[in-house]
LUMBAZA-649579 format. One line per field, with one value per residue (C-alpha): residue in three letters; x, y, z; residue number from 0. Coordinates in Angstrom, 2 decimals, decimal comma. Layout:
BEGIN
residu	ALA_... .
east	X_... .
north	Y_... .
up	Z_... .
num	NUM_... .
This chain:
BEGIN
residu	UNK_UNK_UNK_UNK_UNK_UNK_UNK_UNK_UNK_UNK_UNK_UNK_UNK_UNK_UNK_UNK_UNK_UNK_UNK_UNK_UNK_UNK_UNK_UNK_UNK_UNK_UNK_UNK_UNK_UNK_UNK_UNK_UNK_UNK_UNK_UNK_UNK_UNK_UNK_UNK_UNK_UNK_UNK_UNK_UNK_UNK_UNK_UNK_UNK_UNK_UNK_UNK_UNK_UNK_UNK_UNK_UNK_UNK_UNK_UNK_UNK_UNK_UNK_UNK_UNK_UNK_UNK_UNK_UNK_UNK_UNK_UNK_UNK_UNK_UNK_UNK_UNK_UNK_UNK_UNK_UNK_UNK_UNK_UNK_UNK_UNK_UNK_UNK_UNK_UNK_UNK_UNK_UNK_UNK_UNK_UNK_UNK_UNK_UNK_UNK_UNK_UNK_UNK_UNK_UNK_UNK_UNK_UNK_UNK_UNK_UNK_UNK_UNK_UNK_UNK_UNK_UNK_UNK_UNK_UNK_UNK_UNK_UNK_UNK_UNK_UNK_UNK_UNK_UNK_UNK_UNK_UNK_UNK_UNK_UNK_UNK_UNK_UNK_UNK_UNK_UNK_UNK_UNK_UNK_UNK_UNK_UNK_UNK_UNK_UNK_UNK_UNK_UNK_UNK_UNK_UNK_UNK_UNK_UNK_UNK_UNK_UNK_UNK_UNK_UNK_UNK_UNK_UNK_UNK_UNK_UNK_UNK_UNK_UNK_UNK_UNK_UNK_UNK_UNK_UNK_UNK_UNK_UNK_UNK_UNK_UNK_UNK_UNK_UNK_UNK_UNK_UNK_UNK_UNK_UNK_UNK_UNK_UNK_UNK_UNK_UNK_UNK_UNK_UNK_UNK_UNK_UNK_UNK_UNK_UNK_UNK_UNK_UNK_UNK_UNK_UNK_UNK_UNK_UNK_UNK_UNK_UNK_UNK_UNK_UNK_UNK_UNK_UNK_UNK_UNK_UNK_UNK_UNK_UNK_UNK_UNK_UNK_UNK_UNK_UNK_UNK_UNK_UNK_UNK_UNK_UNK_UNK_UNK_UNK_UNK_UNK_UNK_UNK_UNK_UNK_UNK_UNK_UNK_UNK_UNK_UNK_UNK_UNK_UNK_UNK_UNK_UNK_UNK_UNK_UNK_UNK_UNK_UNK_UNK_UNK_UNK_UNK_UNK_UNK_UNK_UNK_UNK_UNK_UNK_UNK_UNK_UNK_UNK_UNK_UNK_UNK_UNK_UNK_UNK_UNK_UNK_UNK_UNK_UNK_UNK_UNK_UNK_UNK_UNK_UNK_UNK_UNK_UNK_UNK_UNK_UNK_UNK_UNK_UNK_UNK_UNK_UNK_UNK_UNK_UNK_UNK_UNK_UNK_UNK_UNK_UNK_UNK_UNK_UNK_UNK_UNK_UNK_UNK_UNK_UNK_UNK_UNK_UNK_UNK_UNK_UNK_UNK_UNK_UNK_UNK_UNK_UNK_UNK_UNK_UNK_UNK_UNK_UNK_UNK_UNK_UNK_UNK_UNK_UNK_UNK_UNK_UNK_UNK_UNK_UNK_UNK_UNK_UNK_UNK_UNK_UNK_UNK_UNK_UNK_UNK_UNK_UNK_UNK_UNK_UNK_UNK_UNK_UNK_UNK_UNK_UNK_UNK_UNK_UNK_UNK_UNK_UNK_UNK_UNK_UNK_UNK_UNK_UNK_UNK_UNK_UNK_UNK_UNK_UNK_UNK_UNK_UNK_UNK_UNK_UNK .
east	0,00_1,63_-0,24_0,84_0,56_2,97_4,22_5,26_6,54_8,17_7,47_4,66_6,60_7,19_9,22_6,94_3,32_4,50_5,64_2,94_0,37_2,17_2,59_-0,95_-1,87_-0,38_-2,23_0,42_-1,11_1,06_0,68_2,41_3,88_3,82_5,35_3,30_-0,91_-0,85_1,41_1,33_4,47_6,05_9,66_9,53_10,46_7,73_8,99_7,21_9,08_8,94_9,80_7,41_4,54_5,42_4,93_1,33_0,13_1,50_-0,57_-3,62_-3,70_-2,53_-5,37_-6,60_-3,25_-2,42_-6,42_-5,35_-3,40_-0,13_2,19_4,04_7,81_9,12_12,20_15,25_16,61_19,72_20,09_24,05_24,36_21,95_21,38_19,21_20,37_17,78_19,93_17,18_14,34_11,64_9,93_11,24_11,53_10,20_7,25_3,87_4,58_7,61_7,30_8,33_4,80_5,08_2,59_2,64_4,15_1,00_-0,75_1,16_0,99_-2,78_-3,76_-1,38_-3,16_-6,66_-6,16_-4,05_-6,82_-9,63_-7,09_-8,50_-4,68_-3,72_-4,49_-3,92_-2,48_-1,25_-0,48_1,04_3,10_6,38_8,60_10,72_13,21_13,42_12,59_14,86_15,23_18,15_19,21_16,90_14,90_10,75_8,37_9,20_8,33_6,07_4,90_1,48_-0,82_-2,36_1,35_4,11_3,29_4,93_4,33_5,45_6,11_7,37_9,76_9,85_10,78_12,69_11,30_11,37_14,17_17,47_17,27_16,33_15,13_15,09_19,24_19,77_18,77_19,64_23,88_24,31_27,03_27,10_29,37_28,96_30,19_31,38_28,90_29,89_26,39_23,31_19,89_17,86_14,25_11,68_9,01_8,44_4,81_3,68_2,41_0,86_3,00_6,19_6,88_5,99_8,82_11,34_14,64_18,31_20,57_24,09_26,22_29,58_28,71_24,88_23,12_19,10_16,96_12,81_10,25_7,12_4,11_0,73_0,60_3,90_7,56_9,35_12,95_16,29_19,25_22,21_24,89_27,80_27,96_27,30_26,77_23,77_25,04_26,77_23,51_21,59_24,41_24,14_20,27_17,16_18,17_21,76_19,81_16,98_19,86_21,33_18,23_17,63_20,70_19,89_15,82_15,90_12,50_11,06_13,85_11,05_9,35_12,06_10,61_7,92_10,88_10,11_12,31_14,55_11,51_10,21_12,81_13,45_16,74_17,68_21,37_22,29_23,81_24,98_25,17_24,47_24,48_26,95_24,33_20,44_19,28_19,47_17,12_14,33_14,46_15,26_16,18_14,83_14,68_16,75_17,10_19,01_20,87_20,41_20,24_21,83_18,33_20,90_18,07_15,27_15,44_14,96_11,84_11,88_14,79_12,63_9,76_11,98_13,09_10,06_8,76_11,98_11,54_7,32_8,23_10,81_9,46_5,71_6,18_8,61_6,03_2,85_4,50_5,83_9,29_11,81_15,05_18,65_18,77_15,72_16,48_19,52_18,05_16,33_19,97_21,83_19,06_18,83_22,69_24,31_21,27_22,13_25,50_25,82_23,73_24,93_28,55_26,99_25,47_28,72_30,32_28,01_28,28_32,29_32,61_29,95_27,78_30,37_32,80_30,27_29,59_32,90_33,55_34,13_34,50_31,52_30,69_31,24_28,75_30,81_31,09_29,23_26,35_26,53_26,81_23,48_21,98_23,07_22,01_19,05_19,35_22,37_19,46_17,55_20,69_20,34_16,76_16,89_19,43_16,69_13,84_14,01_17,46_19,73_17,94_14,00_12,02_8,42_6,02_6,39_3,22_3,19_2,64_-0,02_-1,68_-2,10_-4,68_-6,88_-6,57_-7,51 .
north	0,00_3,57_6,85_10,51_13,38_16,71_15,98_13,30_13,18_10,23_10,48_11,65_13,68_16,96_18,31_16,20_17,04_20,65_20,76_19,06_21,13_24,43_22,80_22,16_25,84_27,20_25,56_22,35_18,53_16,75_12,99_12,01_8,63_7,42_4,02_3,32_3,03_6,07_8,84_7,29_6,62_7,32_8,94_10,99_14,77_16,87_20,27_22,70_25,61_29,33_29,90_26,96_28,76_31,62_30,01_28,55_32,17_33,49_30,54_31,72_28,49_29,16_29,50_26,27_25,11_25,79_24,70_20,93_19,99_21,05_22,43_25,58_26,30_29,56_28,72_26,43_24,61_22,62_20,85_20,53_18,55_19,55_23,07_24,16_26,88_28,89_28,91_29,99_32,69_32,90_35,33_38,07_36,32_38,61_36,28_36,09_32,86_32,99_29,85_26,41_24,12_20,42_18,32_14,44_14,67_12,35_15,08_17,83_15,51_14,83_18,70_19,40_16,14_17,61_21,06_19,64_17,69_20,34_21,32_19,60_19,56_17,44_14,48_11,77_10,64_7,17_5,65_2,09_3,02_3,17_4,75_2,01_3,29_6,12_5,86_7,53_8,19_10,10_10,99_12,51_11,70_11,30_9,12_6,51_2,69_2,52_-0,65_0,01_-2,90_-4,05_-4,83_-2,36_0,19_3,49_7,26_9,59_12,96_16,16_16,40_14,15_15,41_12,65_13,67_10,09_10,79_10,09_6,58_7,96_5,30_8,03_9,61_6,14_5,35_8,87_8,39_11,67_12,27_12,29_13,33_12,00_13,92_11,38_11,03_10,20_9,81_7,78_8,53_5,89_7,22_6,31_7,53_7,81_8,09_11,53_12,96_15,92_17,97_17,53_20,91_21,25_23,03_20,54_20,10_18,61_17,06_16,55_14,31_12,83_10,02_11,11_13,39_12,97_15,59_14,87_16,33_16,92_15,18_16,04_12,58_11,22_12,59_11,94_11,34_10,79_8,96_10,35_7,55_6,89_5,79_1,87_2,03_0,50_-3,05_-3,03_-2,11_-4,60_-6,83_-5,09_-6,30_-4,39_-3,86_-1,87_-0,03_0,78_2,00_4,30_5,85_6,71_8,58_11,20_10,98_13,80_13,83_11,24_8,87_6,84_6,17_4,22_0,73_1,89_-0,06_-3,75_-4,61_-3,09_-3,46_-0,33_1,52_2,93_3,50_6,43_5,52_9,62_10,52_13,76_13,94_15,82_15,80_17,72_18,02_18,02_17,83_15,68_16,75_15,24_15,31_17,14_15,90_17,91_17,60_14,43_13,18_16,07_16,31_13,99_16,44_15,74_15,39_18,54_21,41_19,57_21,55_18,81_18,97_22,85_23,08_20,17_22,48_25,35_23,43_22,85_26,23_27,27_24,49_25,76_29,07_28,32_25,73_26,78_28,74_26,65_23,55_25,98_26,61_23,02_20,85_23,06_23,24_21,78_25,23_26,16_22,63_24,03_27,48_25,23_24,33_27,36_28,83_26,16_25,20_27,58_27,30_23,61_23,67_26,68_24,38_21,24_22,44_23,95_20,49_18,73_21,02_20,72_16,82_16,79_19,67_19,56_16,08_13,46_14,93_14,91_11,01_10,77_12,27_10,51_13,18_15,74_17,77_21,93_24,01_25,23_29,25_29,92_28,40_30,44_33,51_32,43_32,10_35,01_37,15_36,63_39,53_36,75_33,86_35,73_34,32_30,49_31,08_32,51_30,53_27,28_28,89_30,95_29,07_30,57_33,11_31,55_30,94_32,68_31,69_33,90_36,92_35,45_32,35_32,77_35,09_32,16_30,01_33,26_34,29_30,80 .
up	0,00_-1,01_0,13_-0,17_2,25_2,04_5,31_7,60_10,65_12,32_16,23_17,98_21,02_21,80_18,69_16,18_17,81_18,04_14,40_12,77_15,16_13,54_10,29_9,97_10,86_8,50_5,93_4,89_4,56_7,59_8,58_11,96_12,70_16,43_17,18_20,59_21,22_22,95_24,89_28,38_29,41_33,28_33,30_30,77_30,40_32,24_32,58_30,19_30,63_30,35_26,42_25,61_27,89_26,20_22,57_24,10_24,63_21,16_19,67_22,27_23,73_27,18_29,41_28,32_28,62_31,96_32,64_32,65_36,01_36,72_39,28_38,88_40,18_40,44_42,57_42,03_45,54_46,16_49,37_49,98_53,51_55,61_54,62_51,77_48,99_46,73_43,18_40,78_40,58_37,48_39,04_37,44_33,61_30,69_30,15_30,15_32,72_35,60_36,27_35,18_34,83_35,66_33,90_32,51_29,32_27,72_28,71_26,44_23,54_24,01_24,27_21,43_19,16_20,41_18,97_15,78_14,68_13,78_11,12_8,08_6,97_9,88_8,21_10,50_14,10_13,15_16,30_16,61_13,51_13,06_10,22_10,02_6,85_4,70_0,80_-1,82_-5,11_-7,08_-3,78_-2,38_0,29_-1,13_1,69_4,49_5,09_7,76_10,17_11,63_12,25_9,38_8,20_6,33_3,88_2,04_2,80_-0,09_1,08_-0,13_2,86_5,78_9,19_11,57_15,21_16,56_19,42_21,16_19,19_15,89_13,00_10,62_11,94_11,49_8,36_7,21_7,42_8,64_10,48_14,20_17,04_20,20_23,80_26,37_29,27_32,93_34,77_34,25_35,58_37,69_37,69_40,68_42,51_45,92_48,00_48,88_52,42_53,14_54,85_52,13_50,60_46,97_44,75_43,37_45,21_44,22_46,97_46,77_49,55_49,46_46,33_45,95_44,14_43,96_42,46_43,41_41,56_43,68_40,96_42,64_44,43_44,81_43,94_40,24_41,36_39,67_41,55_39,75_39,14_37,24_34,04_34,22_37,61_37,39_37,14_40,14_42,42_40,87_42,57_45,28_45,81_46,37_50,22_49,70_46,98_49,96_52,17_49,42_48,47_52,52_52,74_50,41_50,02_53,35_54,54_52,06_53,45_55,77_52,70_50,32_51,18_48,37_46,01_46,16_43,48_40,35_38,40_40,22_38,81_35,07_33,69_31,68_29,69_29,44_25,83_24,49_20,78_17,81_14,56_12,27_9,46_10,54_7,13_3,35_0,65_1,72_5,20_8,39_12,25_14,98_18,36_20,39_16,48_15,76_19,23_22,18_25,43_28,85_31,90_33,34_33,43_31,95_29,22_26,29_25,79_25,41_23,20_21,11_20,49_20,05_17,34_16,02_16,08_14,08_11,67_11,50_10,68_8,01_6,25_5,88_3,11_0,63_1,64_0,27_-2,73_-3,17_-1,88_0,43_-0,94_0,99_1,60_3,19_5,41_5,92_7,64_10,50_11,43_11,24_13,42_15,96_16,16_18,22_20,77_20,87_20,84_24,02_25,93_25,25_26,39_29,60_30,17_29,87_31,97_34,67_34,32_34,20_37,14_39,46_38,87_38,37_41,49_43,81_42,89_42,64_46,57_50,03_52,33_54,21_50,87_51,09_48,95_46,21_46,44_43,47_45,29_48,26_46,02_44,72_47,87_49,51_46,60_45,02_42,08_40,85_41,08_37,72_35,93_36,10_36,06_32,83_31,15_32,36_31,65_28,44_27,22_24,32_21,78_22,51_19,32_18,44_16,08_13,25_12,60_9,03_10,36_12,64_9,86_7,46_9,49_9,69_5,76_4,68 .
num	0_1_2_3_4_5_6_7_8_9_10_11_12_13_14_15_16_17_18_19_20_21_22_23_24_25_26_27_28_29_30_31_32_33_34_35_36_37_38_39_40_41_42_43_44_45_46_47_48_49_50_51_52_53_54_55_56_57_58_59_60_61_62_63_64_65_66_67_68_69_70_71_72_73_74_75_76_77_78_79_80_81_82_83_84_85_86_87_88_89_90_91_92_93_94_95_96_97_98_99_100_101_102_103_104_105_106_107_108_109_110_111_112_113_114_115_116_117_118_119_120_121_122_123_124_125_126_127_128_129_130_131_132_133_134_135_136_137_138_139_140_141_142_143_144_145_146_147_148_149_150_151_152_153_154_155_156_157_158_159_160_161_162_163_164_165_166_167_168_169_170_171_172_173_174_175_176_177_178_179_180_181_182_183_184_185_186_187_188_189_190_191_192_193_194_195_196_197_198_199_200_201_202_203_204_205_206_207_208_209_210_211_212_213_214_215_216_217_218_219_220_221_222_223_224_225_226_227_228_229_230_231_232_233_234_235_236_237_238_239_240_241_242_243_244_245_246_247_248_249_250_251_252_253_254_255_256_257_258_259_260_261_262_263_264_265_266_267_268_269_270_271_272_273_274_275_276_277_278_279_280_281_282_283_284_285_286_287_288_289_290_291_292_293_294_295_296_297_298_299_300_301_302_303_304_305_306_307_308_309_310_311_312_313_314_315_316_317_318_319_320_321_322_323_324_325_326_327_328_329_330_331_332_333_334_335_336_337_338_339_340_341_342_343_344_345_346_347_348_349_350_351_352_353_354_355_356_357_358_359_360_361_362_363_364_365_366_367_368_369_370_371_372_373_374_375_376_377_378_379_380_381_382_383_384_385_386_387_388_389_390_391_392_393_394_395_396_397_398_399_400_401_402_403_404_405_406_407_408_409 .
């Protein structure tokens, strides 16, 4: 079976939903490709940050955004020993929202398939199908092969966007080239039972060989046990008891509760990669998002710079895709507008990972709050800094006048 759309899109996350929402707004036929039955899934990304707010209220979706449940964080803690540090303040970001909102990230996709779909030129949601290889011909990229359930079949598509993640079919298939970053941590994910008098705004501990960051979810905590790399091998030796006895050392006032892990099976492991491509695009096709470069859980910002990608990509493309096939060249804008974004925060990732992260795991002794930390805490004008740089990120995409224009005029 062979169809035909203008678009597709391979991976229903945040950079593919996003794109194909925008996509379809301004007026271009998009079909998007989604692998799994629907968007539940625990441990993913949930941090919808302050640029990505601020793109909901340029598309006027906000209020009925922030309508569905959430939490909202407008300070950054760090627990160093026994003493707690405020290092981040988004109360005073130039946005319509100084806050970071914390909401399931099935229910992002859902609200962002909801409103796609009464776009006639949003086509279809395909879910349970996955773009599985990329058709060419001369050289140049024209549909994907696609298994869905009622077996494999071709899409033929003026230009096919590869959103489908850190383990990207389409990158894959693609041969562009890649450079990787070496990685020294790995992320266990968990969660942990909630009581009413916990606090509420997210918090990051560091001791001598820990570092746990919990996320406070509405009804129980999201939390990452920060490891090195591999290290997850050797506390699965260990057994489910040592494991018990490390979490209680650095869980602070959640430590009573740890006995919530039965088994490794309660657990989630997230292998961290850094990585991004040298070349985001072939005629044809364009990476975006983790296809295009794999972020570091350092900030939680992957799922914003994702979107920002897509927005970029959006307001680009709609115009060479009314008038018929983007060029290389017009590909080639998405990247030159997206890489130095990527790249500024990929190296402060990696820095943070090498200096401050991997030390700490690394450490024996009582840890010491590092001065820059202290600094933070003792002056909260300096806290606007790291709030920005999470919350808005490098040079912040917005969707285009022209753009938003084109829905009304048709």
């Amino acid at each position: 079976m062979s169809l035909s759309t203008h678009v597709v899109i391979a991976g229903g996350g945040p950079a593919g939903m996003f794109c194909g929402y925008l996509l379809a707004r301004g007026g271009i036929d998009v079909v998007v490709l989604e692998k799994h039955a629907d968007f539940l899934r625990d441990f993913r990304g949930d941090t919808v940050h302050p640029s990505t707010l601020e793109v909901m209220h340029e598309l006027g979706l906000l209020d009925e955004f922030l309508a569905l449940p959430h939490q909202e964080v407008r300070h950054l803690h760090a627990e160093i020993g026994n003493r707690q540090f405020t290092i981040g303040d988004f109360t005073h970001l130039p946005t319509h929202c100084k806050f970071i909102a914390l909401m399931p990230q099935w229910d992002l996709l859902n609200f962002l398939a909801e409103k796609a779909k009464a776009f006639p030129q949003f086509r279809l949601l395909l879910m349970k199908t996955k773009a599985v290889d990329l058709i060419e011909e001369s050289g140049e990229v024209v549909g994907v092969r696609a298994d869905g359930e009622s077996g494999e079949f071709e899409f033929r598509a003026s230009l096919v966007i590869g959103a489908d993640g850190r383990h990207s079919t389409m990158r894959e298939k693609s041969g562009l080239p890649l450079r990787e970053f070496g990685v020294p941590i790995d992320v266990i994910w968990l969660k942990l039972p909630l009581k009413d008098s916990d606090p509420t705004e997210p918090v990051a501990r560091l001791a001598a060989g820990r570092f746990f960051v919990m996320l406070y979810r509405g009804d129980y905590w999201q939390c990452a046990l920060v490891v090195p790399k591999g290290g997850f091998d050797e506390i699965k030796r260990e057994g489910i008891d040592a494991f018990s006895k490390r979490l209680s050392s650095i869980a602070g006032f959640a430590a009573d509760r740890v006995d919530a892990i039965k088994s490794f099976d309660d657990v989630s492991l997230l292998t961290v990669t850094v990585d991004r491509l040298t070349r985001w695009a072939k005629p044809g096709l364009l990476c975006i998002g983790d296809a295009a470069h794999a972020m570091s859980p350092v900030g939680g910002v992957g799922i914003n710079l994702a979107i920002q990608d897509a927005v970029a990509a959006a307001n680009i493309l709609w115009r060479p895709l009314r008038s018929g096939k983007p060029s290389l060249g017009d590909l080639a804008k998405v990247q030159a507008c997206r890489e130095l974004p990527v790249r500024l925060t990929q190296a402060a990732q990696v820095a943070i990972q090498n200096n401050i992260v991997a030390p700490t795991l690394q450490s024996a002794g009582e840890l010491k709050p590092p001065l820059f930390v202290r600094l933070l805490d003792s002056v909260p004008l300096l806290q606007r800094i790291p709030a920005r740089a999470v919350g808005l990120g490098v040079r912040p995409e917005h969707v285009s006048h022209d753009l938003l224009a084109a829905q009304r005029n048709d």
